[in-house]
C-alpha angles and dihedrals in degrees: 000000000000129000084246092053090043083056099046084050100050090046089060106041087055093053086045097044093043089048102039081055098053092043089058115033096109088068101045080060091057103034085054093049089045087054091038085057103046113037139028117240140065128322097230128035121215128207135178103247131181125243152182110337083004095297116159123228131167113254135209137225140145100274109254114178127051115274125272097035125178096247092188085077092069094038094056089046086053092050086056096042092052086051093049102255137104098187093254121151084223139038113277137161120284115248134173096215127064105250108219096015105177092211094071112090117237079255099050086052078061106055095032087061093054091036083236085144091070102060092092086070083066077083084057106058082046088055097047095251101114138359130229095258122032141104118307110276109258128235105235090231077055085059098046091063096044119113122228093269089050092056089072083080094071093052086103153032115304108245134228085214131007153155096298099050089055087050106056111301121185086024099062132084127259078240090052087040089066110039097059084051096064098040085053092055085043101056105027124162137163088233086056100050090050093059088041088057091041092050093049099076092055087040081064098036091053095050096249092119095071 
């Protein structure tokens, strides 16, 4: 991507993220009292990410699971799901996230079905630290296991959304992650990320994003 397009892009993703905020802030307010109500802990949840070039940055999101979680439990399912296996007896299909985990609050199932946890990062697109559309930001223990090719994914500004969300999501392989990544970053154009970003909100409606 040129220094024009990255522009183009970041224009864009600053008008998007100030008005998507503005557009919901009267659901971050009650989605912060109703976690504020049900569960002890903190609002908003924050993670070490990794970025563009492999750069970390702490990234934001509703918290969704009870406070003082073994997080070992996700990195050794991510292990599995980079392999291509998710430890199944039989054959299923390949997710990134634990189905069931009994560490997310019955609100947190809530707003992880709708991706309502992921509005904060709203604040990181407004930071630079990640676009409206882009690859899943990575875990930095994800990175560690990825091989040279998979690395193209992070040539670029983690999403909010993204190819791969509006293709399947949940229900792809790492492998097929990836590689819609990087023919996203391959292929990028303003025109794309606009019906990406169109396609998103039915992609939720329609349960693909869990």
């Amino acid at each position: 991507m040129y220094a024009r397009e990255r522009l183009l892009k970041r224009a864009v993703d600053v008008t998007g993220a100030v008005l998507l905020l503005a557009l919901f802030s009267p659901l971050w307010a009650a989605i912060a009292l109703a976690l504020r109500t049900t569960s002890r802990g903190p609002v908003l949840y924050r993670q070490t990410r990794i970025g563009l070039a492999g750069q970390p940055f702490t990234l934001l999101k509703f918290r969704s699971m009870r406070v003082g979680c073994d997080p070992s439990i996700h990195e050794e399912y991510a292990a599995r799901w980079i392999q291509g296996s998710t430890g199944a007896e039989e054959p299923a299909p390949a997710v990134h996230k634990i189905v069931g985990d009994p560490r997310v609050t019955r609100l947190g199932r809530v707003l992880r079905r709708a991706s309502l946890d992921e509005l904060p990062q709203l604040v990181n697109v407004l930071r630079g630290e990640m676009s409206l559309v882009g690859p899943r930001p990575a875990l930095a223990y994800e990175v560690e296991r990825y091989s040279a090719w998979h690395r193209q994914r992070l040539e670029v500004l983690p999403g909010l959304t993204g190819l791969w969300q509006v293709s399947g999501r949940n229900a792809l392989s790492f492998e097929e992650m990836v590689r819609l990544d990087i023919q996203y970053i391959e292929t990028w154009s303003l025109e794309r990320d606009l019906k990406i970003l169109l396609k998103t909100p039915p992609a939720l409606l329609l349960g693909k994003a869990y």
